[in-house]
C-alpha positions as CSV (number, residue, x, y, z in Angstrom):
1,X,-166.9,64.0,-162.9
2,X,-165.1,63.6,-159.6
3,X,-162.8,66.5,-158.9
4,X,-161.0,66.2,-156.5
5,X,-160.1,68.1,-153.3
6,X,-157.7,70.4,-153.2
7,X,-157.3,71.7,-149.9
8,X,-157.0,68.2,-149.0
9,X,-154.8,67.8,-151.3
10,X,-152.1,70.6,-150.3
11,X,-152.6,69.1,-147.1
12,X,-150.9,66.0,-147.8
13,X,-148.7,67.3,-150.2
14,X,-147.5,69.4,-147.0
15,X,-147.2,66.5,-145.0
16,X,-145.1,64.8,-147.1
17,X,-142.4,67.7,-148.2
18,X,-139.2,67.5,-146.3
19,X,-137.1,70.8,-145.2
20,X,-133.8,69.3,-145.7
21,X,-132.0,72.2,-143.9
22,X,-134.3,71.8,-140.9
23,X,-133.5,67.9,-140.5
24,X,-129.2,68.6,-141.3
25,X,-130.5,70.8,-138.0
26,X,-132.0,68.6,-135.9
27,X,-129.6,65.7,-136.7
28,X,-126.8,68.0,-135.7
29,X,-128.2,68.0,-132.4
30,X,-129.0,64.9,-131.4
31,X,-125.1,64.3,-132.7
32,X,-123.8,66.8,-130.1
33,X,-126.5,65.3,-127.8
34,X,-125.2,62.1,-127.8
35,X,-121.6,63.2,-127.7
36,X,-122.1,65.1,-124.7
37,X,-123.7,62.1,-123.2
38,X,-121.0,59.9,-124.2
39,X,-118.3,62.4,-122.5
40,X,-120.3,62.9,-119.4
41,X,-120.8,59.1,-118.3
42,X,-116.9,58.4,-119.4
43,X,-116.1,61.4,-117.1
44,X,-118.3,59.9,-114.6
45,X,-117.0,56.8,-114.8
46,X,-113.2,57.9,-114.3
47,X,-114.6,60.5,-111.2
48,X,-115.6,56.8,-109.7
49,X,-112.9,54.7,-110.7
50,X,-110.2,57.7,-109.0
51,X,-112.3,57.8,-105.9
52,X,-112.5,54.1,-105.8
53,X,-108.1,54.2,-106.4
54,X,-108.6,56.6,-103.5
55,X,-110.8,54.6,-101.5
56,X,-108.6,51.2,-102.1
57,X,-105.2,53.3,-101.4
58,X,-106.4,54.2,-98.4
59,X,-107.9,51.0,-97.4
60,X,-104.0,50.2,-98.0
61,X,-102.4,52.7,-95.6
62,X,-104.9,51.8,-93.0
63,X,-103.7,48.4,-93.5
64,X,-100.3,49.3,-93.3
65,X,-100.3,51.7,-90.7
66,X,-101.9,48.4,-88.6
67,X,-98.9,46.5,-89.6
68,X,-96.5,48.8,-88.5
69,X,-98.0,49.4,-85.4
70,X,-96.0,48.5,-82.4
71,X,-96.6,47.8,-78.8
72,X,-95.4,50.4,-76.3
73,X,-93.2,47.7,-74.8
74,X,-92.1,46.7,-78.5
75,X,-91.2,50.6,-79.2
76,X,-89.1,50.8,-76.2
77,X,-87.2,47.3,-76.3
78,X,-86.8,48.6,-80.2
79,X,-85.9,52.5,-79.0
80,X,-83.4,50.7,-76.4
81,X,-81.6,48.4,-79.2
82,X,-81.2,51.6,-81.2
83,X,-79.4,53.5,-78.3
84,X,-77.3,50.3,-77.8
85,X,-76.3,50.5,-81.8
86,X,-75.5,54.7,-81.0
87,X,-73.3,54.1,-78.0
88,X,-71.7,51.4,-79.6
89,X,-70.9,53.4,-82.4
90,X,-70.1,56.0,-80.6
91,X,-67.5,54.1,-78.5
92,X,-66.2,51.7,-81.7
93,X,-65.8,55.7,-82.7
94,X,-64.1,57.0,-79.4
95,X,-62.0,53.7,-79.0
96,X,-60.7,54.9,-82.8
97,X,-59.5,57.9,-82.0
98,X,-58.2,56.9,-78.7
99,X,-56.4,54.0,-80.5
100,X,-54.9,57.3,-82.9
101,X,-53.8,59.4,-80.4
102,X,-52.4,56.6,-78.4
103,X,-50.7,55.7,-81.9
104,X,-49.8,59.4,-82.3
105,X,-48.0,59.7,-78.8
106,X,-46.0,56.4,-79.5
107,X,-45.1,57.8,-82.6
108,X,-43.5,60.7,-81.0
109,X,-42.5,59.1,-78.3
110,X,-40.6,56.3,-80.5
111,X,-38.9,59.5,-82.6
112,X,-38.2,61.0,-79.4
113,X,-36.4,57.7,-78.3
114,X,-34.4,57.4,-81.0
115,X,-32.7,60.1,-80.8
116,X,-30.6,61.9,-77.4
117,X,-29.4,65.6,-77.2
118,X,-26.8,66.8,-75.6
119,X,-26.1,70.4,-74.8
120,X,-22.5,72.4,-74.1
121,X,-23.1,76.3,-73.2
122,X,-20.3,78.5,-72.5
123,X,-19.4,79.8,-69.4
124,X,-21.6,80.4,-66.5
125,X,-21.3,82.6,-63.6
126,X,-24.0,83.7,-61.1
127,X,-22.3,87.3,-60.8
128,X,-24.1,90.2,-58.4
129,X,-25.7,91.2,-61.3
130,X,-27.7,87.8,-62.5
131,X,-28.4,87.3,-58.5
132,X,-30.5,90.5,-58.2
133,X,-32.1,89.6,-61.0
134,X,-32.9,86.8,-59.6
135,X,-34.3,88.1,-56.4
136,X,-36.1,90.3,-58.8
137,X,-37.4,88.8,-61.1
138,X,-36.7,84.7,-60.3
139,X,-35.4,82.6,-62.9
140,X,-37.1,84.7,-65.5
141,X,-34.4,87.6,-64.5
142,X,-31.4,84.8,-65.2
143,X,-32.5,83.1,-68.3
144,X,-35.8,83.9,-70.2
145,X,-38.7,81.3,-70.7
146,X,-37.9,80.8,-74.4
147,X,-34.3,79.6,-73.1
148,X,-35.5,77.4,-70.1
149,X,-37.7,75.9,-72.6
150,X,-34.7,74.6,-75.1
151,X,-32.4,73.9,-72.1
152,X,-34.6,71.8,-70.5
153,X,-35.6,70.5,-74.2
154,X,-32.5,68.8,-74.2
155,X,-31.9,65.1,-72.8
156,X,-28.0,66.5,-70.9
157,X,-26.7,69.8,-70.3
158,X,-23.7,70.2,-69.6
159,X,-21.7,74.0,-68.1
160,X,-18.7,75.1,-67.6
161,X,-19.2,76.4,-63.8
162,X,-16.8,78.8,-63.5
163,X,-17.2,79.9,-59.9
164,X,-16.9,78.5,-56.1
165,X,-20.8,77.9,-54.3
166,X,-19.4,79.2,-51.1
167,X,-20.2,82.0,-48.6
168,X,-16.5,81.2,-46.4
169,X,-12.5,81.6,-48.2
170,X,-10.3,84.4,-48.3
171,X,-10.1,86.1,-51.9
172,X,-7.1,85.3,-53.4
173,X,-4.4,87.8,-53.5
174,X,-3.1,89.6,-56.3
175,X,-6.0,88.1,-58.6
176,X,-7.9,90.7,-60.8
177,X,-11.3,88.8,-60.9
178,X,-12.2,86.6,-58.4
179,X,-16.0,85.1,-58.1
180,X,-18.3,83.1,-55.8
181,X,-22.1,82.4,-55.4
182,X,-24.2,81.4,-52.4
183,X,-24.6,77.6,-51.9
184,X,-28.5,78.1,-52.2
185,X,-28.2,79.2,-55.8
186,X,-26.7,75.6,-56.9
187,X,-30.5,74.3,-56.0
188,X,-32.7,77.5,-57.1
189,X,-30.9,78.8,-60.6
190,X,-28.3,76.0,-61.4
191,X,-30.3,73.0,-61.2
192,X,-33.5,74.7,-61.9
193,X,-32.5,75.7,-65.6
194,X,-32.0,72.5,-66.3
195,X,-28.0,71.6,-65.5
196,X,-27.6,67.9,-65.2
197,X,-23.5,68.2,-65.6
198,X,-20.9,70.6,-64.4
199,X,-17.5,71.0,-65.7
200,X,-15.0,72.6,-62.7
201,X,-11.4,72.7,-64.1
202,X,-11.4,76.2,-64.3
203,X,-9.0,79.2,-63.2
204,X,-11.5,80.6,-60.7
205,X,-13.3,77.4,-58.8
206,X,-10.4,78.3,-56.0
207,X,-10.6,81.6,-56.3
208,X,-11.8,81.6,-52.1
209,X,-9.4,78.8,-51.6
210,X,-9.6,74.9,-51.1
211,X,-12.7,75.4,-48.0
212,X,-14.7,77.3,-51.0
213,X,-13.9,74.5,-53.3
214,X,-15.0,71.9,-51.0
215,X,-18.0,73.7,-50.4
216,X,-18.5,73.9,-54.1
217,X,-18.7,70.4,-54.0
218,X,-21.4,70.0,-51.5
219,X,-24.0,72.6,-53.3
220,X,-23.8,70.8,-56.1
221,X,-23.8,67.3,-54.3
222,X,-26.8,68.5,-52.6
223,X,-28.3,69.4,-56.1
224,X,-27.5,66.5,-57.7
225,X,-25.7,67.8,-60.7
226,X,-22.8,65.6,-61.1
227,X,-19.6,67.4,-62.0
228,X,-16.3,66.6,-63.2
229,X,-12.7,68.4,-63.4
230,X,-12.1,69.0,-59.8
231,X,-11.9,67.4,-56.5
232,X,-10.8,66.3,-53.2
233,X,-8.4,63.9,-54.8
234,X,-6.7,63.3,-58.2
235,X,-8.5,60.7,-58.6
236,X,-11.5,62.1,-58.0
237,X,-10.8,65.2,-59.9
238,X,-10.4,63.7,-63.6
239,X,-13.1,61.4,-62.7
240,X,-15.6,60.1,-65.5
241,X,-18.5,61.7,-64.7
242,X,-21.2,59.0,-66.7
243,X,-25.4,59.9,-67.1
244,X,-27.6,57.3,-68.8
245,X,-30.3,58.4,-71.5
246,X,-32.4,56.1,-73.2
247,X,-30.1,52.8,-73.3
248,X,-27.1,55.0,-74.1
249,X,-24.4,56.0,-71.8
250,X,-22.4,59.0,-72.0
251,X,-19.5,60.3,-70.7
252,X,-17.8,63.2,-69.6
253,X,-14.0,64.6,-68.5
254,X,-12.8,68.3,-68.3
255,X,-9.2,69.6,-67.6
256,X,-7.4,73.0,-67.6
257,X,-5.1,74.5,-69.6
258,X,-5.2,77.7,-67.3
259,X,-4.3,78.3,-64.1
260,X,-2.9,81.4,-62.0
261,X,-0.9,79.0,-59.4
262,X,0.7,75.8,-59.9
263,X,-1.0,75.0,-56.5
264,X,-4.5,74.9,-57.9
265,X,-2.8,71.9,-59.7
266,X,-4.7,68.3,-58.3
267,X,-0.9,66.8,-58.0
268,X,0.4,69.4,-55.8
269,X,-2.3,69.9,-53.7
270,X,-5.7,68.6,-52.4
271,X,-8.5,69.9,-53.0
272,X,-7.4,70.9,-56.7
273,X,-7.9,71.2,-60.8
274,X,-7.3,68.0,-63.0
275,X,-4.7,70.0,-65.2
276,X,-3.9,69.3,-68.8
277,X,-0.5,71.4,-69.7
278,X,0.8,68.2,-70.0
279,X,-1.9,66.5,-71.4
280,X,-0.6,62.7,-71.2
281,X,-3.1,62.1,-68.0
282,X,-6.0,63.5,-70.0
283,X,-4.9,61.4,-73.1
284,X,-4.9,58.4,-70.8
285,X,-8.1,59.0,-68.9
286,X,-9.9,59.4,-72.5
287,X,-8.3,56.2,-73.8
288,X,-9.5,54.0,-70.7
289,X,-13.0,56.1,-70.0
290,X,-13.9,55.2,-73.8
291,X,-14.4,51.7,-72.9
292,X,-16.9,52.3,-70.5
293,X,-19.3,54.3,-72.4
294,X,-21.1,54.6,-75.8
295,X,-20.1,58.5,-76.4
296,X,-17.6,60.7,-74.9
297,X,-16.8,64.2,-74.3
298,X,-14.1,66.4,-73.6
299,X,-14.0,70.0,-72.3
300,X,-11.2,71.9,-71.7
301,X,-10.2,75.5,-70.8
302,X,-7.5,77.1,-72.8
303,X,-6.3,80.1,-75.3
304,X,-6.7,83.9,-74.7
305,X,-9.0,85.7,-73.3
306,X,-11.1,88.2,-75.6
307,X,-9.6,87.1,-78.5
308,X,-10.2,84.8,-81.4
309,X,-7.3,83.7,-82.4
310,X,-5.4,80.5,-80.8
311,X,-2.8,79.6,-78.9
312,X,-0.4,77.4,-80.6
313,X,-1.2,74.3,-78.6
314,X,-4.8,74.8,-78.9
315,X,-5.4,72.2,-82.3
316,X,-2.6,69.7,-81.8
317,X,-4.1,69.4,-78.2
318,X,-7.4,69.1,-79.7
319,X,-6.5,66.3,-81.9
320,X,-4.8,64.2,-79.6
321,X,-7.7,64.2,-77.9
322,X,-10.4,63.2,-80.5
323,X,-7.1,60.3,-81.8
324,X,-7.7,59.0,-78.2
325,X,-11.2,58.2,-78.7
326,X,-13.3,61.8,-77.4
327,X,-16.3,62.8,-79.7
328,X,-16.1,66.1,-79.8
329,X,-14.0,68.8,-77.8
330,X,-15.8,71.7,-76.2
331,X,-13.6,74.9,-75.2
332,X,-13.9,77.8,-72.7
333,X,-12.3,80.4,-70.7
334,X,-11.6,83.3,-73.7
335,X,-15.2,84.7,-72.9
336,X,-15.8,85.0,-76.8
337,X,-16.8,82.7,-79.5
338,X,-14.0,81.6,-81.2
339,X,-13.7,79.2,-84.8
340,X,-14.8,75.1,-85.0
341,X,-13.8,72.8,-87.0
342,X,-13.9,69.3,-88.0
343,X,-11.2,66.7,-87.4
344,X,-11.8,63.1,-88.7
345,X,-15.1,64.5,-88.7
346,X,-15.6,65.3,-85.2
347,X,-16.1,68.6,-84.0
348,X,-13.7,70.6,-81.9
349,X,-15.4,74.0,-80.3
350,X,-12.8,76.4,-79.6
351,X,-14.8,78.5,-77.7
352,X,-18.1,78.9,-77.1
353,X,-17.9,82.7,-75.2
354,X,-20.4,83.2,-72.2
355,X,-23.4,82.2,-71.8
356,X,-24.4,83.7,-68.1
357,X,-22.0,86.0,-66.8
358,X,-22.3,89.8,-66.3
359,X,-24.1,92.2,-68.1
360,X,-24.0,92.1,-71.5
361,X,-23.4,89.5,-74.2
362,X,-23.3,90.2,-77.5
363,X,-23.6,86.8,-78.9
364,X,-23.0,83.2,-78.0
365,X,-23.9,79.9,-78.9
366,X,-25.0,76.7,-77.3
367,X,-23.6,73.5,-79.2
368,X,-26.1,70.3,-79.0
369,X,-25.3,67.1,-80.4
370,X,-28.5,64.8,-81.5
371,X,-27.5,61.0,-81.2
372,X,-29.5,59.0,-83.9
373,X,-30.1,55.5,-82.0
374,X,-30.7,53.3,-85.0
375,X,-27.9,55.2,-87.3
376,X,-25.2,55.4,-84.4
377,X,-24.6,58.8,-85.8
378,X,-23.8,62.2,-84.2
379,X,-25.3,65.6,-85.4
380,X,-24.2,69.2,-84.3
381,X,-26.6,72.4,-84.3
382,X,-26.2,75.7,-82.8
383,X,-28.3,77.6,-80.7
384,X,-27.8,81.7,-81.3
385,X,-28.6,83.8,-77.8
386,X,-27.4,86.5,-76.1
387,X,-27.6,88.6,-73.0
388,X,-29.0,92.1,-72.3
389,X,-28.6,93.4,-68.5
390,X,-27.7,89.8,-67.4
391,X,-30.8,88.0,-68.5
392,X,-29.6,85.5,-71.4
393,X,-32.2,85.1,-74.0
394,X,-32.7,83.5,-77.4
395,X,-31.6,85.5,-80.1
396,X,-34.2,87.4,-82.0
397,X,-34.3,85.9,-85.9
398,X,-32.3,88.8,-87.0
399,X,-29.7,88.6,-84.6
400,X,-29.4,84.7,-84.8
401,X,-29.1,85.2,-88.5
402,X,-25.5,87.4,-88.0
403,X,-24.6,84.7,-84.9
404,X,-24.7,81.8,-87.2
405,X,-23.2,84.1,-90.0
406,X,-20.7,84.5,-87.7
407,X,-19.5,81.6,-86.4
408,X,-19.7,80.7,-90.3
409,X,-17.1,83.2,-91.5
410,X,-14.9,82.2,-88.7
411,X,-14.8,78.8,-89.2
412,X,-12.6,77.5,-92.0
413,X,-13.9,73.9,-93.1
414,X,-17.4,73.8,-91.1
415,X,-20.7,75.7,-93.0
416,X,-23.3,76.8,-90.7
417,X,-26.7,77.1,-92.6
418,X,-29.6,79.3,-91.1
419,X,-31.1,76.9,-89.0
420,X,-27.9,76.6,-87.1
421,X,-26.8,73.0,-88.1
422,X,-23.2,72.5,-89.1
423,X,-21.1,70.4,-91.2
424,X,-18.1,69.4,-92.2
425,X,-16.6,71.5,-95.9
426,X,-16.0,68.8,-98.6
């Protein structure tokens, strides 16, 4: 009997048992092995392809940085079209704003053009005390610079001159106030504030007698201030005084209603005062001198002084002058403002007080008239201003406030609003 062999046996029996758990083990690893493998060459596949992107997008920029690489000669005729674009640019931008100012200027200039003012200020006298202000203080000691600036704003002025430039005469007798000025002055103060018109028929331009009043005539001659109301001959005397503005012409006449002799009087004697107590001559004048020019003025001296009321034949006066063709009447001589008022609307100014005189003025007013070109059409405005130790100024806003208030309440059919602009009550 064979038996057979055990240990041999176990042996093989060994060999061919199979630890399940140990083998799940083993294939486990080589899973994890693999998968690790797998990740690593995909990782070291996308390292390469990004550094190859890298390699290529550089290749690129080299390439382009070649392409857009310029000569030095290329960079300067390139650097030197670009300056050309900037200063033409730069001009297109100057030349605009040039072309805007230039615009701008003709703008005002056109608005400036289309419309003329014309200024009436009450009396003026260069008394003692506005001449040592003067040789104190210059013009500044006369007028202020805020006045001098809207006098010589306006396109005309026009004063009533109320004293002889003379340094020769004899006072007249039995005359309470007589005045004169220094020939000089009619250079140095009254042209030099701006006067381009001078209205003489006044009850002191003889005050030194006729030599003063002929010497009056030279200083202003010499000054170039045209003037009107008084002179060597009657015909001379209610002369039309004319000035030109901007294709316009305007005219102006002046006569008295007030004088202390009947001497002073153009028809009884030479040198002498274009008179209006009779005021057919003036009526005439205005009718023929309104033919010859495109607006016309009237001033007169009349009524009381230092009152506001008026002399009976103050407004039928006034009328008869605006029927015969004036545009506006423009009173003096009561040394205080006094009422306006519209007729047919035109504007009659009673009185428009002093303007330079002594010391002190309380309030006074300068009329301006504003000539619309296109419109043919005439609009009034006040200036308020006053005087303190003979130097005239412009009202403070207060003050000019109770001026125009003023001239307001005293004035029946005429409203003056805060700005100083008047018109007619409907």
């Amino acid at each position: 009997m064979i038996f057979p062999d055990k240990r041999k046996r176990m042996v093989q029996i060994r060999r061919n048992h199979i630890d399940h758990r140990k083998e799940q083990q083993r294939h486990r690893r080589r899973k994890i092995t693999v998968s690790i493998l797998v990740v690593s060459l995909l990782l070291a596949g996308g390292i390469y392809a990004r550094a190859d992107l890298k390699v290529l997008e550089g290749i690129d920029y080299l390439k382009s940085l070649k392409k857009n690489t310029i000569s030095p000669e290329e960079r300067a005729a390139k650097k030197g079209a670009t300056d050309a674009d900037n200063a033409k640019e730069k001009q297109e931008r100057k030349d605009n704003k040039t072309a805007k100012g230039t615009k701008d200027r003709e703008k005002v200039k056109e608005e400036k053009n289309s419309s003329i003012t014309v200024a009436f200020t009450g009396d003026v006298l260069l008394s003692d005390y506005v001449v040592n202000n003067y040789k104190e203080k210059g013009l500044d000691g006369v007028v202020t610079k805020d006045v001098r600036k809207s006098l010589k704003g306006y396109d005309i002025l026009t004063i009533n001159n109320e004293f002889p430039y003379s340094t020769r005469g004899v006072k007249a007798a039995d005359k309470q106030y007589t005045f004169r000025a220094d020939p000089s002055y009619a250079k140095t103060i009254t042209k030099k504030i701006g006067v381009d018109v001078a209205t003489l028929a006044n009850n002191h331009v003889l005050d030194y007698g006729k030599d003063a009043l002929t010497d009056t005539f030279t200083a202003l001659e010499d000054a170039k201030i045209p003037y009107t109301g008084a002179g060597e001959s009657r015909e001379e005397a209610k002369g039309l005084v004319t000035v030109k503005k901007n294709g316009k012409t305007f005219g102006f006449l002046a006569a008295s209603r007030v004088i202390p002799l009947a001497s002073w009087d153009i028809r009884n004697s030479q040198p002498g005062v274009f008179t209006c107590y009779d005021p057919s001559d003036l009526i005439e004048e205005i009718k023929k001198d309104k033919e010859k020019v495109d607006y016309l003025f009237v001033s007169v001296h009349w009524g009381q002084e230092h009152v506001t009321t008026l002399r009976d034949y103050e407004t039928p006066m006034a009328h008869k002058i605006l029927d015969a063709g004036a545009d506006a009447v423009i009173g003096a001589h009561p040394h205080v403002l006094q009422k306006m008022e519209f007729y047919n609307g035109k504007p009659v100014f009673y009185s428009l007080g002093n303007f330079i005189f002594n010391r002190d003025i309380d309030q006074t007013v300068v009329a301006v008239a504003s000539i619309d070109k296109k419109q043919d059409k005439i609009s009034w405005k006040l200036l308020p201003a006053k005087a303190h130790k003979a130097t005239t100024t412009v009202a403070d806003p207060e003050e000019g406030r109770k001026i125009l208030q003023y001239m307001d309440d005293l004035s029946d059919n005429v409203s003056v609003d805060t700005k100083g602009n008047i018109t007619e009550k409907q």
